[in-house]
C-alpha positions in Angstrom: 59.2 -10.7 44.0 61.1 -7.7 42.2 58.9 -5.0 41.7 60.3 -4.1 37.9 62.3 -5.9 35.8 64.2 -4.7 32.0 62.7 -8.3 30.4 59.9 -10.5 32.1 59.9 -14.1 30.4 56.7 -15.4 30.4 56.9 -19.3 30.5 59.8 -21.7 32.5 60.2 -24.4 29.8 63.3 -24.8 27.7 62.5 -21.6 25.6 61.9 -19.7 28.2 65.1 -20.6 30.2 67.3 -20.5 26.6 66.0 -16.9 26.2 67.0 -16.3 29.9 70.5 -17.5 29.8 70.9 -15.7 26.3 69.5 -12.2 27.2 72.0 -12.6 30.2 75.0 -13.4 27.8 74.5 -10.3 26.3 74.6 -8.2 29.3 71.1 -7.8 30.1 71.3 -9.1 33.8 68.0 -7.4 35.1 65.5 -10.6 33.6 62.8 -11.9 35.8 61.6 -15.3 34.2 57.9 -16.5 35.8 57.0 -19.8 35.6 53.4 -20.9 36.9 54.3 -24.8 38.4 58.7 -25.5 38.5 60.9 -25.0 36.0 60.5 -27.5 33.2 57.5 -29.2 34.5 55.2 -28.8 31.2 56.2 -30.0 28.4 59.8 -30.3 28.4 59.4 -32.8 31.1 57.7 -34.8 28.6 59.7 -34.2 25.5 61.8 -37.3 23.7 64.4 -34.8 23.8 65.9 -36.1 20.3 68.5 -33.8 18.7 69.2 -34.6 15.4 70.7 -32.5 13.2 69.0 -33.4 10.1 65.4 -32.8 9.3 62.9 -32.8 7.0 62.6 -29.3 6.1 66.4 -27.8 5.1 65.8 -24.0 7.1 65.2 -26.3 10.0 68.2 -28.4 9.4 70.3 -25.1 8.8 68.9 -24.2 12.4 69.6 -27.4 14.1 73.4 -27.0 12.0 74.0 -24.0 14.4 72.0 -25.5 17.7 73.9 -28.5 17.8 77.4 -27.1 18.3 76.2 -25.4 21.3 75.3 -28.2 23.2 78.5 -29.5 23.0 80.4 -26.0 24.1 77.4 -26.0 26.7 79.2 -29.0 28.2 82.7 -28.1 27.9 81.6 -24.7 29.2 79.9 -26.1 32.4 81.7 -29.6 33.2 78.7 -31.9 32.7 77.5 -34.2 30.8 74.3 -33.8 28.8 73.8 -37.0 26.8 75.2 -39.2 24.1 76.0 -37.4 20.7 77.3 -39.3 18.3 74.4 -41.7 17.9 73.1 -39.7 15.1 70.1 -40.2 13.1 68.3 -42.2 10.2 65.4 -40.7 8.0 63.3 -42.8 6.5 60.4 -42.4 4.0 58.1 -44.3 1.7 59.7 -45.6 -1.8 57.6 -43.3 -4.2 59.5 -40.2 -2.3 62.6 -42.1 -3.0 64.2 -39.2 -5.4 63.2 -36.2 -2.9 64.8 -38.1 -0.1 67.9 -38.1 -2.4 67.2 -35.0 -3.4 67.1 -34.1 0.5 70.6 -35.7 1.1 72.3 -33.7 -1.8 71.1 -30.4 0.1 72.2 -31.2 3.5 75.7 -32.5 2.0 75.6 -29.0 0.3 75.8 -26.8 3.2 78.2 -29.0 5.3 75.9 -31.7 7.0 77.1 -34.6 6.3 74.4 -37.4 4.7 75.2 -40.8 3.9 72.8 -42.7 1.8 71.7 -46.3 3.6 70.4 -49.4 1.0 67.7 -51.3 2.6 69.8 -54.2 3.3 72.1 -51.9 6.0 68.8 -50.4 7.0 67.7 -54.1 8.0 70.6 -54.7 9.7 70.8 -51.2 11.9 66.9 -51.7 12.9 65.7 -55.8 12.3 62.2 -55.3 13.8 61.4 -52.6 10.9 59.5 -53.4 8.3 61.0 -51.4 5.2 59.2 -53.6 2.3 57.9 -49.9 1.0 60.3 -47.6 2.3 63.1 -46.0 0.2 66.9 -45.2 1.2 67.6 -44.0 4.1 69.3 -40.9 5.6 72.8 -41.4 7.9 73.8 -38.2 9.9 76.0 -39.3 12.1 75.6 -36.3 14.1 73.1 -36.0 16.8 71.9 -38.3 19.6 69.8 -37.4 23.1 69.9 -35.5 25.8 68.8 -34.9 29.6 66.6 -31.3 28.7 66.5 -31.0 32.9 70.3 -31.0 33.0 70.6 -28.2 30.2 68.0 -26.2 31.8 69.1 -26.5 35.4 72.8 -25.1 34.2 70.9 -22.2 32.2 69.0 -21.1 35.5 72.3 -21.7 37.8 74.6 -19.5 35.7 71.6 -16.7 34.6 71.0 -16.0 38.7 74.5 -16.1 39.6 74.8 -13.0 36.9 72.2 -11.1 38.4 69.0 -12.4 36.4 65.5 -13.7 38.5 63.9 -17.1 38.4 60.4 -17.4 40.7 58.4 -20.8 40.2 54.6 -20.9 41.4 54.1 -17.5 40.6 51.3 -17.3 38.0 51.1 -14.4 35.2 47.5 -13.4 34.7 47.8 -10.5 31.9 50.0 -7.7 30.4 49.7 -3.9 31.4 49.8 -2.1 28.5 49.6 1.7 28.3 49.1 3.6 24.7 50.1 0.6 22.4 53.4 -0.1 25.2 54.0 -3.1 27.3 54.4 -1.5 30.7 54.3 -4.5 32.9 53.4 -8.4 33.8 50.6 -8.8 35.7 50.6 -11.6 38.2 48.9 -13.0 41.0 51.1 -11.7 43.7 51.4 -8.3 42.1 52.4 -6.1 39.0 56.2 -6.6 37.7 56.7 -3.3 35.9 58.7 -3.9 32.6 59.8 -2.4 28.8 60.0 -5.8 27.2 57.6 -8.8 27.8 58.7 -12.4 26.1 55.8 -15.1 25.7 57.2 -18.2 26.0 54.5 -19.7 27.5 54.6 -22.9 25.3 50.8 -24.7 25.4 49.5 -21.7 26.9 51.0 -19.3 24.4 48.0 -18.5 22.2 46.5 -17.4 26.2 49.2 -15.4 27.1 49.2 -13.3 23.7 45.2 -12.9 23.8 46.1 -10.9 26.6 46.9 -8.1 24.3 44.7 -9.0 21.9 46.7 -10.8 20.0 45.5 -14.5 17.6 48.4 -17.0 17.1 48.0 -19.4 14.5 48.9 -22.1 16.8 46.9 -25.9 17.5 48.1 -27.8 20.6 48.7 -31.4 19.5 49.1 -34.6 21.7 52.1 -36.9 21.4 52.7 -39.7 22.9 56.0 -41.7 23.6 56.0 -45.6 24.3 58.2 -47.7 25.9 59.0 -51.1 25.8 60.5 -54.3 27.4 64.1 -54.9 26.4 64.6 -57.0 23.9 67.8 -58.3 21.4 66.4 -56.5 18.0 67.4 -53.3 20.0 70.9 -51.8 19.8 72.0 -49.1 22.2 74.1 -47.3 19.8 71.3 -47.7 17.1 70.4 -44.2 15.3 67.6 -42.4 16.4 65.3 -43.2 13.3 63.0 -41.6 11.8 60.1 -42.6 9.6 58.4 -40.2 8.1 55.5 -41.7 5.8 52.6 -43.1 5.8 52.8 -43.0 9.9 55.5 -40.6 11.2 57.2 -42.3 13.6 60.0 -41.5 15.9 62.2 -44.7 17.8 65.8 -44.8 19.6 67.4 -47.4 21.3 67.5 -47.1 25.8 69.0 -49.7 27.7 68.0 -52.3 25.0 64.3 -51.1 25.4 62.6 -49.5 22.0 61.7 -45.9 22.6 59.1 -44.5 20.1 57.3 -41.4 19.4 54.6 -40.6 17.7 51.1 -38.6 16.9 49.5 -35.7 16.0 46.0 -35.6 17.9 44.8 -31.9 18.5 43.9 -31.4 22.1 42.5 -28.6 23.7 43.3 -30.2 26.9 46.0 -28.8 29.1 47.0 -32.3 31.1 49.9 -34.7 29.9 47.6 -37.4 30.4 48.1 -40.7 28.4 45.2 -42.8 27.2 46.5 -46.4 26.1 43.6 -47.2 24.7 43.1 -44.3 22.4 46.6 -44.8 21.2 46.2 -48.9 20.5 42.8 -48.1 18.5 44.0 -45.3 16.1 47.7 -46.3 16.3 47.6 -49.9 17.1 47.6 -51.1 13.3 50.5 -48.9 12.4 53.0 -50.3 14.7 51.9 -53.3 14.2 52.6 -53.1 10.5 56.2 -50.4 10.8 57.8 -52.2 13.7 56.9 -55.9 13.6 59.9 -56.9 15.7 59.1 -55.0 18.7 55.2 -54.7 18.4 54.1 -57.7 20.7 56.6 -56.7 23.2 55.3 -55.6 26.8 55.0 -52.1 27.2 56.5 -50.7 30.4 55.6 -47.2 30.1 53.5 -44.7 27.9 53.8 -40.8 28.7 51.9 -37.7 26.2 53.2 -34.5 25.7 51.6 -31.5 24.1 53.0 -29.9 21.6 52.5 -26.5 20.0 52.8 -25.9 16.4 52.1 -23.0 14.1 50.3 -23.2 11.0 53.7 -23.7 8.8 55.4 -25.8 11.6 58.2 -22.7 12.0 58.2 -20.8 15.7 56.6 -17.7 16.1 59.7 -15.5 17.4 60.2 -11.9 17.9 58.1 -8.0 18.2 55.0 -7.6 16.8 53.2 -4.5 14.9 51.0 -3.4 17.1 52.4 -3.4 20.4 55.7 -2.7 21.2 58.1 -4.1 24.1 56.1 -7.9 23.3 58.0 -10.6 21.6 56.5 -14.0 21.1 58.7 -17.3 21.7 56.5 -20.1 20.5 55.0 -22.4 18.4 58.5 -25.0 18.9 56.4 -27.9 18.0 58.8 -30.9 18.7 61.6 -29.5 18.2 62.1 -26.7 21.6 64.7 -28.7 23.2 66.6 -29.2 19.8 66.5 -26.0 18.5 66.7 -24.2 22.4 70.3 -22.6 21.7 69.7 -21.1 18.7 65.9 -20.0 19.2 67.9 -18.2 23.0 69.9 -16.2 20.3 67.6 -15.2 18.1 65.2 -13.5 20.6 68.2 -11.9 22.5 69.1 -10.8 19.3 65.3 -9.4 18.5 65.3 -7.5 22.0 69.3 -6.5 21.9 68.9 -5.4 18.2 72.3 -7.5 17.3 72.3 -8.9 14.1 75.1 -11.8 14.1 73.1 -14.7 13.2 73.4 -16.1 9.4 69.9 -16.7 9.5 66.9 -14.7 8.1 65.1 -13.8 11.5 61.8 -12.1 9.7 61.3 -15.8 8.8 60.1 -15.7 12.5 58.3 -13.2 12.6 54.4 -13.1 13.3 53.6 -10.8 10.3 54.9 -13.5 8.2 51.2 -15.1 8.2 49.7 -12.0 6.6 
């Protein structure tokens, strides 16, 4: 283990890794990323890994407007494939929010995502197991699809160590060595890494990693869960990823014919991706049953959790703090880290660089904004 280190990147997920490859773009080669298990083995490994460009709240969409390009120069750049994207995306919501849904549309139209409007009748033929007796028009981008978040993060780590930059799995940060309001160094349990600059993207464990210095997050840990069914002839492969936002938010895409969907919002302040069936049939059970009546008696073949972490007004905490300089925060993704991972690499690279290309407001971001 290097001994000092110009950034330490608290947290091997795909914020962590984005931040990584993005501080190493810039020139800043001397990184050591810790991660405390493997590289993308918390909750990445469990995320839907949906990008859609589109989303409910427009600085989001605006976001995911500069991510998504990215992912597609990301393959071009590196020869590989990282998943399908031209399935795009359907948003859906309940009829008496029919005129903020349109509303919705004529703002993404208005700053270049494209938004087609879908009548329930197309709406029943794109996805015949929903039930869309109460739901209003529907969202088309046709932009946006899935992707393999192991594939994006192995290239990240591959190309950030061949230009210099540290990566060490199973080593475990235990606190921050800070010396007259300074971040001096990352303490771990196989030693001190001595450092200027300290990023916390420790995901679930974020809120831990900042009360190191003293710091409170607003951040909850919620529990998702992702089901999967059977195959089955109501599902198309090249279906949309759709999304229903109201009265149960529901995620669903189309996999080898099988019916993919996410949803939930349980806090936890457990730390295990464990799944509990029966938890999820009794509070969730009555829901499907009602949204997706076409696939809701079909066998279930699989049923994973992941934990998300969300801040108070759903936006990630990014960037320096008041009160003690050399620490950023990189947190609070909620469900969208794997989405938004390109541009959320830029902007802390730019925070730590002091750059300001990005046509976003980055004190958005910031941690004071909650004052």
């Amino acid at each position: 283990m290097r001994k000092t280190a110009e950034v330490v990147i608290i947290g091997g997920g795909v914020a962590g890794i984005s931040a990584l490859f993005n501080l190493v773009k810039c020139g800043i080669n001397n990184v050591a990323l810790i991660e405390m298990k493997t590289i993308g083995s918390g909750t990445t490994s469990y995320s839907a890994a949906y990008v859609c460009v589109q989303e409910p709240d427009l600085f989001v969409t605006k976001m995911s407007q500069h991510s998504f390009p990215e992912f597609l120069e990301f393959q071009d750049m590196f020869g590989i494939l990282l998943g399908k994207f031209d399935k795009g995306s359907i948003s859906l919501d309940v009829t008496e929010n029919s005129a903020s849904m349109l509303k919705r549309a004529e703002k993404q139209n208005a700053i270049g995502v494209k938004t087609k409007i879908l009548p329930p009748d197309e709406i029943a033929r794109i996805a015949p197991f929903l039930n869309n007796s109460d739901l209003g028009p529907g969202l088309l981008c046709e932009a946006g699809g899935s992707i393999d978040p192991h594939v994006l993060m192995r290239e990240y780590v591959k190309y950030s160590i061949s230009k210099g930059a540290f990566v060490y799995e199973n080593l475990l940060a235990t606190g921050l060595d800070i010396e007259n309001g300074k971040v001096r160094g990352v303490v771990t349990n196989q030693g001190v890494i001595s450092t200027n600059h300290v990023i916390n993207a420790a995901g679930i464990y974020a809120s831990r990693v900042a009360s190191w210095a003293g710091i409170a997050l607003p951040l909850r840990n919620a529990l998702r869960h992702t089901i999967t069914t059977e195959p089955t002839s109501n599902i198309s492969n090249s279906m949309p990823m759709i999304e229903i936002l109201n009265p149960l938010e529901i995620y669903i895409e189309g996999k080898d014919n099988r019916a993919d969907f996410t949803l939930g919002d349980d806090p936890t302040e457990n730390f295990e991706h464990v799944a509990d069936v029966d938890f999820i049939l009794s509070k969730y059970g009555d829901g499907i049953g009602y949204r997706l009546p076409g696939i809701a008696d079909l066998q279930v073949t699989s049923v994973i959790s992941g934990i998300r972490s969300i801040s108070i007004d759903s936006l990630p905490i990014i960037g320096p703090i008041d009160c003690l300089v050399g620490y950023y925060n990189d947190c609070g993704w909620g469900g969208n880290g794997v989405s938004l991972s390109p541009i959320g690499g830029k902007i802390i690279a730019e925070f730590i660089t002091g750059s300001d290309n990005l046509p976003l407001d980055k004190g958005l971001f910031l941690l004071e904004r909650f004052k």
